[in-house]
N, C-alpha and C positions, 0 to 999 in steps of 0.2 A: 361277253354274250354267250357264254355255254349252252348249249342248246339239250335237255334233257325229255327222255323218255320214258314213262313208266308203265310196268308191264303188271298185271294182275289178273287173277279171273272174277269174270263177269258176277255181278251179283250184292255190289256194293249201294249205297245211297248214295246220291250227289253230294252230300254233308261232308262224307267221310273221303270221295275220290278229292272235294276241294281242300280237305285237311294234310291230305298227303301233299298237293301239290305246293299247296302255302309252308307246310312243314318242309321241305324238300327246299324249296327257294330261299326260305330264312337259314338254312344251317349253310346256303351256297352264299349270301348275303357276309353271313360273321364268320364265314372261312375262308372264303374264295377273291373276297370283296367285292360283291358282284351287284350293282346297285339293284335297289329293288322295283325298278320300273323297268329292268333290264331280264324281261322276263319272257322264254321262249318252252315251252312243255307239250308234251302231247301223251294224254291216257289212251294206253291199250287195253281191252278189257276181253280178254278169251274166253270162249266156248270151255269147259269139261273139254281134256283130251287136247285142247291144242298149246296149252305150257305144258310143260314137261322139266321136272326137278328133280336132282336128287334128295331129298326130303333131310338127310345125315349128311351131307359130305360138310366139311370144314366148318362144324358147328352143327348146327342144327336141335331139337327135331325140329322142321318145317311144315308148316300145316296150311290148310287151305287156304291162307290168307297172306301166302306167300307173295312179297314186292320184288322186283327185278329194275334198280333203276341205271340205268346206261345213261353218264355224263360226256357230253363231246365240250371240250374246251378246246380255244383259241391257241390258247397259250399255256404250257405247264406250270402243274405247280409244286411246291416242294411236300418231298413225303411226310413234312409235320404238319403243311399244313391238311395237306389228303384225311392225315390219320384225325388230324381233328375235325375235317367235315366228317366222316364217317361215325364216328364216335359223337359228335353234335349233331349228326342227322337221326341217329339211330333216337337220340336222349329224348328229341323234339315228338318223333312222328309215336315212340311209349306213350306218351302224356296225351297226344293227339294226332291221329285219331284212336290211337289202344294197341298201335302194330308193335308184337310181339319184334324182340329185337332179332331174335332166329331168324327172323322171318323177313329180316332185310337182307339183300342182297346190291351194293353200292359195283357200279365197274366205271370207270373214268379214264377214257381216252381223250389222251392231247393230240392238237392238229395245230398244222401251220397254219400262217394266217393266206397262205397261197391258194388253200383248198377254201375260202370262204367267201361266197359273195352275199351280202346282205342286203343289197336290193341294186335295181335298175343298172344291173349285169356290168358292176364295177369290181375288180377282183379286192377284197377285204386287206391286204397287204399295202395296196395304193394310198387307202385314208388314215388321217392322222390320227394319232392318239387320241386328242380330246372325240374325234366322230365314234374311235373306236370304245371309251373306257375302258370296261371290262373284262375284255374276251379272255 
């Protein structure tokens, strides 16, 4: 159950914020193995002036249609398969919705399952595999 955030400026269609999210879930689906009803996302969409990018650093150029997506996972996972959500995330969200691949920005933090409670304030470490699938 990776719980994902996506950061963008204001200004988009709903067509296009739901393309990122549906793109973003399928490259965590065939990378992560994360079923697809196991789906946890929240769009941030900023004023002008309240993201703040280097436009060039480690790639780039970056242009106003700059994504910021921060992944919190359950559980780690291995750097090929990281490298290939990154590299299938990017492939998905070119085709749809058109985001330039500069223009992604992937960050994936793993957490124990000690820091996770998923509902009715039972610590996430407690429940079994099958309650948990995914994390």
């Amino acid at each position: 159950m990776p719980y994902v955030r996506i950061s963008l400026l204001k200004g988009k269609p709903p067509q296009y914020l739901r393309a990122l999210a549906d793109g973003i879930h399928q490259a965590m689906a065939e990378c992560f193995e994360v079923p697809l009803a196991d789906r946890f996302q929240l769009i941030h969409q900023h004023e002008a002036g309240e993201m703040i990018f280097d436009r060039d650093y480690a790639g780039g150029p970056r242009s106003d249609d700059f994504v910021l997506v921060a992944i919190q996972t359950g559980r780690p996972r291995t750097a090929a398969a990281k490298a290939a959500l990154f590299a299938r995330m990017a492939a998905i969200l070119a085709e749809s919705p058109g985001l330039a691949p500069a223009d992604l920005l992937v960050v994936i933090a793993d957490g124990e399952m000690d820091n996770w409670s998923f509902s009715h304030g039972r610590q996430a470490s407690a429940l079994s595999r099958q309650e948990l699938r995914s994390c």
